[in-house]
C-alpha positions as CSV (number, residue, x, y, z in Angstrom):
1,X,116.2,144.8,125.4
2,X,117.5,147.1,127.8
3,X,116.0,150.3,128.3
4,X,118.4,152.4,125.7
5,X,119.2,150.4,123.0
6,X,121.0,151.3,119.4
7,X,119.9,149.6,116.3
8,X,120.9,150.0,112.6
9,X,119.8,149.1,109.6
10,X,120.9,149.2,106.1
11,X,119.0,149.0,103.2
12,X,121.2,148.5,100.1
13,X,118.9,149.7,97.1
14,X,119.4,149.9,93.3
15,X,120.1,154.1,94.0
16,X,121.2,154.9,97.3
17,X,122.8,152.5,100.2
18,X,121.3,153.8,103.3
19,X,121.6,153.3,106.8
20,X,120.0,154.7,109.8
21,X,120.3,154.4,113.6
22,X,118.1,154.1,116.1
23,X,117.8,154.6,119.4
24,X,115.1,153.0,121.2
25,X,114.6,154.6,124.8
26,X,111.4,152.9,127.1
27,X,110.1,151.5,123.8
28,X,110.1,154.6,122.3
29,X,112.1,154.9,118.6
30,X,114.0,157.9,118.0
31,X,116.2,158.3,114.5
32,X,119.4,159.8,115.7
33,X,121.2,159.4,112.8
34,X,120.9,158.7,108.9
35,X,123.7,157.7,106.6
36,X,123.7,157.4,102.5
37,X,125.3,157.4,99.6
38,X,125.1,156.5,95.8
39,X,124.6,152.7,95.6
40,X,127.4,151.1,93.0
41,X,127.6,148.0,92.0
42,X,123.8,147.0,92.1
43,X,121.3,147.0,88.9
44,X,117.5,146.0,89.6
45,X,118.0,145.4,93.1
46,X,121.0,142.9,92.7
47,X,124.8,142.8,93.5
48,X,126.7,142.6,90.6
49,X,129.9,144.1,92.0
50,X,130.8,143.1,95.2
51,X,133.9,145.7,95.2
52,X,132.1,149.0,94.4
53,X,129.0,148.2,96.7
54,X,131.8,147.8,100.0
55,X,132.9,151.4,98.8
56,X,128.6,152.3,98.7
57,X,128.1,150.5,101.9
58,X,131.2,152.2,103.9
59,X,130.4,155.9,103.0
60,X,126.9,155.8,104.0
61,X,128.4,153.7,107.4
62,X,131.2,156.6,107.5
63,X,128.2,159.4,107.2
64,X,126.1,157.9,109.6
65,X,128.8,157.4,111.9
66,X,130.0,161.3,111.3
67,X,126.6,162.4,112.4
68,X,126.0,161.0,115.4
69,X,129.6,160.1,116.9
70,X,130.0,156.4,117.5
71,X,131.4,153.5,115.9
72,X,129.0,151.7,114.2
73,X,130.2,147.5,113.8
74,X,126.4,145.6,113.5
75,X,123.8,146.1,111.4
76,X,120.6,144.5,110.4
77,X,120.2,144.2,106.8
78,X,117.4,144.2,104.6
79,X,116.8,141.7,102.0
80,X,114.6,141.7,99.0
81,X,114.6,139.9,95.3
82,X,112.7,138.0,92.9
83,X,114.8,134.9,94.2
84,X,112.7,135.2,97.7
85,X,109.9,132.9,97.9
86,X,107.2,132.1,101.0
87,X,106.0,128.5,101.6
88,X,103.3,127.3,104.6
89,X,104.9,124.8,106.9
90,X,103.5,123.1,109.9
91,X,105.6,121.9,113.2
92,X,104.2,119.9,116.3
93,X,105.8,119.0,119.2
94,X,104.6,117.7,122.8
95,X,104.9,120.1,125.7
96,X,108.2,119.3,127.6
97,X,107.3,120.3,131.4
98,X,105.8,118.3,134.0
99,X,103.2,120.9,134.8
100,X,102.8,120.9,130.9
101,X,103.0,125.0,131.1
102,X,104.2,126.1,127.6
103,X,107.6,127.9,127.8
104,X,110.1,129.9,125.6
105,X,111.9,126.2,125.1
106,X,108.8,124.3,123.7
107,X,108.4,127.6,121.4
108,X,111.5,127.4,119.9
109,X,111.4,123.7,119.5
110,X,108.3,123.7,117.8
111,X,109.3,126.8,115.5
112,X,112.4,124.3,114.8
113,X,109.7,121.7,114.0
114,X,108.3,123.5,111.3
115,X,111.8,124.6,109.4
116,X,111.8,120.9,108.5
117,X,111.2,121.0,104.7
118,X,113.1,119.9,101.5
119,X,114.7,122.6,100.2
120,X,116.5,122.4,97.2
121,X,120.6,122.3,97.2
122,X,120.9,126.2,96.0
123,X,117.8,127.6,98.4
124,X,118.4,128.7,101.7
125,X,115.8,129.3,104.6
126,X,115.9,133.4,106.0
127,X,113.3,133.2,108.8
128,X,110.2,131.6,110.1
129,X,107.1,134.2,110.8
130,X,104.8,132.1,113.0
131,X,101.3,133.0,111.7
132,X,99.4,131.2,114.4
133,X,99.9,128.7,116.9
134,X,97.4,125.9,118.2
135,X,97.5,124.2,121.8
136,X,95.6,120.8,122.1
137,X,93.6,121.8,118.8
138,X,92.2,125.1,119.8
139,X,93.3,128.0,117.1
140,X,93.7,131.4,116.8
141,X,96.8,131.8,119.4
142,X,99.6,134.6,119.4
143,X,101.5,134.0,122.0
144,X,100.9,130.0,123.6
145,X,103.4,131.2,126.7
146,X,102.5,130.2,129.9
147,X,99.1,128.1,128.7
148,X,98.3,124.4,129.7
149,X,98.3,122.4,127.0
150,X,99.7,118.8,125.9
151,X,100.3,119.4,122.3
152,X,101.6,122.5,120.8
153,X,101.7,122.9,117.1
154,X,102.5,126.0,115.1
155,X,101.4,127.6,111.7
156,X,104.1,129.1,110.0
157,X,105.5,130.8,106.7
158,X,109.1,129.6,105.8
159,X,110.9,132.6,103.9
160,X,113.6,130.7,101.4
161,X,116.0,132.6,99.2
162,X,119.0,131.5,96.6
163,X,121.8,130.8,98.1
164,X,123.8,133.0,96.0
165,X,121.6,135.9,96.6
166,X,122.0,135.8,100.6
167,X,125.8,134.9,100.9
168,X,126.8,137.8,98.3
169,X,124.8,140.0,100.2
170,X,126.2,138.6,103.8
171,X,129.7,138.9,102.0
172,X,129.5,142.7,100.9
173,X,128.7,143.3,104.5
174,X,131.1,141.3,106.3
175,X,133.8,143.5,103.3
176,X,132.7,146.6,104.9
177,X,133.9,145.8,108.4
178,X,130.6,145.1,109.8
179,X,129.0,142.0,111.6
180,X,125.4,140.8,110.4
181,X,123.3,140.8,113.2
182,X,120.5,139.5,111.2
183,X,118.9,139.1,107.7
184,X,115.4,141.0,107.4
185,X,112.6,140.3,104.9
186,X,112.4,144.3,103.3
187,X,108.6,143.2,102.6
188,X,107.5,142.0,106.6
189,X,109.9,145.6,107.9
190,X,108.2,147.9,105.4
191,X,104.7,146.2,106.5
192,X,104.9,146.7,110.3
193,X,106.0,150.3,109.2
194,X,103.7,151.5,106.6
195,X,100.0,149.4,107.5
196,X,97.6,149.3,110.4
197,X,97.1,146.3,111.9
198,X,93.5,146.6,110.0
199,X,95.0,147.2,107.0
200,X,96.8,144.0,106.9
201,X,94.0,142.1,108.3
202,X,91.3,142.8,105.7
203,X,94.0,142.7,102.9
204,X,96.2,145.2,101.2
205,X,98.8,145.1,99.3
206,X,102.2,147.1,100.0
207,X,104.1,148.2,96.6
208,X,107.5,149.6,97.1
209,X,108.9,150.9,93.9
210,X,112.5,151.8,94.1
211,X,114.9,153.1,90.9
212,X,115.5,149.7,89.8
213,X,113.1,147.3,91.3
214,X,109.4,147.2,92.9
215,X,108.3,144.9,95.5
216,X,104.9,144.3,95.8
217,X,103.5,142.4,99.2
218,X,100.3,141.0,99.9
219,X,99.1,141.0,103.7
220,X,95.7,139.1,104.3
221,X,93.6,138.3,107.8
222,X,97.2,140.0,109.8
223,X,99.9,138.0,107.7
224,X,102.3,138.1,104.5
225,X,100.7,135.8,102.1
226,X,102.4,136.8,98.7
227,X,105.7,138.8,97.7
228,X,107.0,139.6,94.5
229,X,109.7,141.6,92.5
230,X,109.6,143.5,89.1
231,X,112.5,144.5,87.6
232,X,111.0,148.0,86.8
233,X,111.3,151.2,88.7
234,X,112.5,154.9,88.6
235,X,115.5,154.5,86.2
236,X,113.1,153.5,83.5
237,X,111.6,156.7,83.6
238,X,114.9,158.7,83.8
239,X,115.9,156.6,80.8
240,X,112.7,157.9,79.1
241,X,113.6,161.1,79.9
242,X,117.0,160.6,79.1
243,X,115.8,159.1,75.1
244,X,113.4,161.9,75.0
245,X,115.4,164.8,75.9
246,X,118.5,163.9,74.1
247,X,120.4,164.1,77.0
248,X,122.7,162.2,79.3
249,X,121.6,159.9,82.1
250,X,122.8,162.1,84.9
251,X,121.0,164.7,83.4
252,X,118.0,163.2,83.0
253,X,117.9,162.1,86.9
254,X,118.5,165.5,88.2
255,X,115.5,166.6,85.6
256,X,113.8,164.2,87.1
257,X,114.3,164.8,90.4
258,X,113.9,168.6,90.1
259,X,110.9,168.5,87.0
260,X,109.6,165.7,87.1
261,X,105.7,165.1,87.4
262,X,103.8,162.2,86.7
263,X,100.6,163.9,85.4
264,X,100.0,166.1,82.1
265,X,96.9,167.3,84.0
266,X,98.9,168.7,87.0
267,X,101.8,169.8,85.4
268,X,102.6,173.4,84.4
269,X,103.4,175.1,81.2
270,X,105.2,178.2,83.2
271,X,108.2,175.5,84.5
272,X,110.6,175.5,81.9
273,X,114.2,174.1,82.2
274,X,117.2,173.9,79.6
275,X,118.9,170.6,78.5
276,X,122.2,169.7,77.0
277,X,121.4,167.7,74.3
278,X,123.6,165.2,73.0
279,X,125.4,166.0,70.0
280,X,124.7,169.8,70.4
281,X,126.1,172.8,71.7
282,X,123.1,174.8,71.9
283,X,120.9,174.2,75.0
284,X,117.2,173.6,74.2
285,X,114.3,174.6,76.6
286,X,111.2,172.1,77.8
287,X,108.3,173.0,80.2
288,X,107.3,170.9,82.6
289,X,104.2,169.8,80.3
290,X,107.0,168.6,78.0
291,X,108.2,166.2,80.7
292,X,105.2,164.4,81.6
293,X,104.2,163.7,78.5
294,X,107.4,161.6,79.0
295,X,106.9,160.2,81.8
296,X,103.0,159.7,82.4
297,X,102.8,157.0,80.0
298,X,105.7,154.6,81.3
299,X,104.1,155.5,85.2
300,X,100.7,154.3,84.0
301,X,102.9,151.0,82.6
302,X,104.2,150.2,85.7
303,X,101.0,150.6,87.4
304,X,99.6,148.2,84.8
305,X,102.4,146.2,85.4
306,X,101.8,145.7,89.1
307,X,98.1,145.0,89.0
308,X,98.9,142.5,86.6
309,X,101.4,140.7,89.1
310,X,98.5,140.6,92.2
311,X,96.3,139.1,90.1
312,X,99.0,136.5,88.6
313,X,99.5,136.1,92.7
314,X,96.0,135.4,93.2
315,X,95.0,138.5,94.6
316,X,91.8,140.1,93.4
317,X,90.5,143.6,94.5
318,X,92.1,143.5,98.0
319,X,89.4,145.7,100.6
320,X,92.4,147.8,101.8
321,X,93.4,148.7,98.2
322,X,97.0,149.7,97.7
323,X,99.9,151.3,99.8
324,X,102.6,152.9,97.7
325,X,105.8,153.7,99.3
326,X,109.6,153.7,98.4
327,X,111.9,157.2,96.1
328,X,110.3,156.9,93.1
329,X,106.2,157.3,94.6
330,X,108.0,160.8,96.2
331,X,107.5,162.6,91.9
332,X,104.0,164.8,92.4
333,X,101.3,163.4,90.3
334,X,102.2,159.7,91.0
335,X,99.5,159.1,93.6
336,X,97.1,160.4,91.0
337,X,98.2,158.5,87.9
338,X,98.3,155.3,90.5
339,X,94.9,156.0,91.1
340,X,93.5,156.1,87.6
341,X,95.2,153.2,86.9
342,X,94.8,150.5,89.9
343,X,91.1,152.0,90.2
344,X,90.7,151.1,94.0
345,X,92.0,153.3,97.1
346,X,95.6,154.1,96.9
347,X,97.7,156.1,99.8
348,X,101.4,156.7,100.1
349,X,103.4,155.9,103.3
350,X,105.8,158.0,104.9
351,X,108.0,157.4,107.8
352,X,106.5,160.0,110.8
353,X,110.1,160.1,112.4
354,X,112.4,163.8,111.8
355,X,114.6,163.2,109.5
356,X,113.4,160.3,107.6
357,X,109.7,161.5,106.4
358,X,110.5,160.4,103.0
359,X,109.2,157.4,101.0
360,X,112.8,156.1,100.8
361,X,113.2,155.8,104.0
362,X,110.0,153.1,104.7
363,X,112.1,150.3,104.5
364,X,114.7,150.8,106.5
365,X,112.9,152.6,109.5
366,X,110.6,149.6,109.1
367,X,113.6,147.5,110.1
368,X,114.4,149.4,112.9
369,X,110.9,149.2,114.0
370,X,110.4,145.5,113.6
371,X,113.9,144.8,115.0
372,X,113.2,146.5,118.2
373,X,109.5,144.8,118.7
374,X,110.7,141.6,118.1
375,X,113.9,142.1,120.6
376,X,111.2,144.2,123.2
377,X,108.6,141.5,123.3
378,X,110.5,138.6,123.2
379,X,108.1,137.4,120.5
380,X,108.2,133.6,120.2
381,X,109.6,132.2,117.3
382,X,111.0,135.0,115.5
383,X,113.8,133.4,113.2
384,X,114.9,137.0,112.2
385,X,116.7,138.1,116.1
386,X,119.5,135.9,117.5
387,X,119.2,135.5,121.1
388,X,122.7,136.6,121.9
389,X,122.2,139.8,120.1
390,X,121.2,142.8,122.2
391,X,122.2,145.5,120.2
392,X,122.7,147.0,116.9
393,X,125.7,148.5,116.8
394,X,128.9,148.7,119.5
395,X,131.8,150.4,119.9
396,X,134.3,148.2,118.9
397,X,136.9,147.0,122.3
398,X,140.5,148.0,121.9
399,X,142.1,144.8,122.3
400,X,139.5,142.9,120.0
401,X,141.1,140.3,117.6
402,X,140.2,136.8,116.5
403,X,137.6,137.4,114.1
404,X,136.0,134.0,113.5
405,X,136.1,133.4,109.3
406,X,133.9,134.1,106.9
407,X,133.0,130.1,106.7
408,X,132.8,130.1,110.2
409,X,130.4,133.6,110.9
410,X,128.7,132.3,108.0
411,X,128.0,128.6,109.6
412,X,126.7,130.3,112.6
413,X,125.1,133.1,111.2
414,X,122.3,130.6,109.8
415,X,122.4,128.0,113.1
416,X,121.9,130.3,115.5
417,X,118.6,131.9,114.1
418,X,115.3,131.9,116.2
């Protein structure tokens, strides 16, 4: 990368479609800009209208752009789903050069070696995350660039999705007048974000709980070993609060938003709101106490939920316990109801960047962040950075025409990875 590059991401959740620039100056990130808007068109994490999530997509493009002046036309986009899946894979190839020096060729030739498995007709391969690489049988390597060696082999993870999944997703994007500069696993950005390097080596597992899905990542000894999604989030509680209160759904979600708290024991009896019930004129007041008696017990399910899923991933009691992160762990009392139930160490994760320390934000920063170390370093075998890609967003030239089609950007999209 040069030394002041612009990159932006855009993570299209169940609630809000946000996207965020970066700026990336001597290595450094700085957020210069944040766009959102209400996300249509999306229920539990998936696209269900591709017309109303454009309209999502180009307001929070349009606010971003307001914000910080420029024209935004690339983006990299996060993805997530129950449809993604992770499968080992192994590649070997010999060392091409006389000298047998390992270079950035027999890298990418051996990364290609390893994205040689049968795939069913309606999966698609997103990226290859090299997890180690091995030169004449010794282990252990990060980066095999520049060593001696005869036989270079690699160790990777192949992330697959469902066809469907990835192209409606490329196709709401390419709608909204932007180019894909590449597809990033939510799980592996919000990772290199929100854990040490520790954290992910001794094992811990990353749960991001949006409004209408949670993602929950295992990272053992440095790597992403298991990832999945439950349809369960923060619009189950508003629609708790919304059975339990008589009221509407919008209602309920500003309530929420303003009321809410997770725990009886830290709520207080001196908050007290009025609601417009349903069928009635008169407004009827609640306290706060009121309200978590609502919404404690569906927090504590979901918390039951996910330790359920580690274990049906077969993860035990992980020694680096659990990292929340994503809108809905921003309600007070969540960290202590998480707690109680998970009964190991639980933290939350927020971005450290002005204008994004918020939960919500961990994703998207996180792609940002593992964007701009993957185009920095150069790092071998990264299937998630096209080499012709420098930047994130340009301003577009005035005499550009000749859009390749969609068939066409979508054909190359997936061949020109790594």
């Amino acid at each position: 990368m040069s030394n002041n590059d612009i990159i932006v991401s855009l993570d299209i959740g169940t609630s809000r479609v946000r996207a965020i620039i970066g700026e990336v100056v001597n290595g450094t990130i700085n957020i210069i800009g944040v766009g959102s808007a209400d996300s249509e068109g999306i229920r539990k994490g998936a696209i269900v209208d591709i017309d109303q999530t454009v309209q999502s997509i180009r307001s929070a493009i349009d606010h971003a752009e307001r914000m910080v002046g420029i024209q935004i036309s690339e983006v990299y986009v996060g993805i997530t789903g129950n449809h993604i899946s992770l499968q080992s894979s192994h590649g070997v190839v010999a060392v091409s050069n006389e000298d047998r020096e390992i270079g950035e060729e027999d890298i990418d030739r051996v990364v290609q070696a390893a994205r040689v498995i049968a795939l069913p007709p309606e999966r698609e391969i997103i990226g290859v995350v090299p997890k180690q690489y091995l030169v004449d049988g010794q282990e252990g390597i990060n980066d095999p660039r520049n060593m001696i060696g005869v036989r270079l082999e690699v160790e990777a993870t192949i992330i697959t999705g469902a066809k469907t999944g990835i192209h409606n997703l490329l196709r709401v994007v390419e709608k909204s007048e932007l180019k894909v500069s590449g597809l990033i696993l939510m799980s592996l950005a919000a990772g290199q974000l929100a854990l040490s390097k520790d954290e992910k080596a001794i094992g811990t597992v990353l749960v991001d709980i949006g409004a209408g899905a949670t993602t929950i990542s295992v990272f053992e000894q440095g790597n992403l070993t298991a990832t999945s999604t439950l349809p369960i989030g923060g619009d189950y509680i508003t629609n708790d609060i919304a059975i339990g209160l008589r009221t509407q759904m919008d209602i309920a979600e500003k309530i929420k938003l303003k009321f809410g708290c997770a725990s009886i024991e830290d709520s207080a009896a001196d908050q007290v709101f009025k609601v417009t019930r349903i069928g009635s004129n008169v407004d009827k007041e609640f306290s706060q106490i009121d309200l978590a008696n609502i919404i404690e017990p569906r927090v504590q399910e979901i918390f039951d939920l996910i330790r359920a899923e580690v274990h049906r991933l077969g993860t035990g009691d992980v020694s680096g316990g659990y990292v929340l992160t994503g809108g809905t762990v921003s309600m007070p009392g969540m960290l202590a109801v998480a707690q109680a139930e998970l009964m190991t160490s639980v933290r939350i994760a927020i971005p450290d960047f002005i204008g994004v320390r918020d939960p919500s934000y961990t994703s998207g920063v996180g792609i940002i962040q593992f964007v701009s170390k993957y185009l920095r370093s150069r790092q071998p075998g990264s299937s998630f950075v096209k080499k012709n890609t420098a930047k994130g967003t340009t301003k577009k030239a005035s005499g550009e025409s000749n859009k390749p089609g969609m068939f066409e950007r979508l054909k190359n999209f997936f061949s020109e990875f790594i």
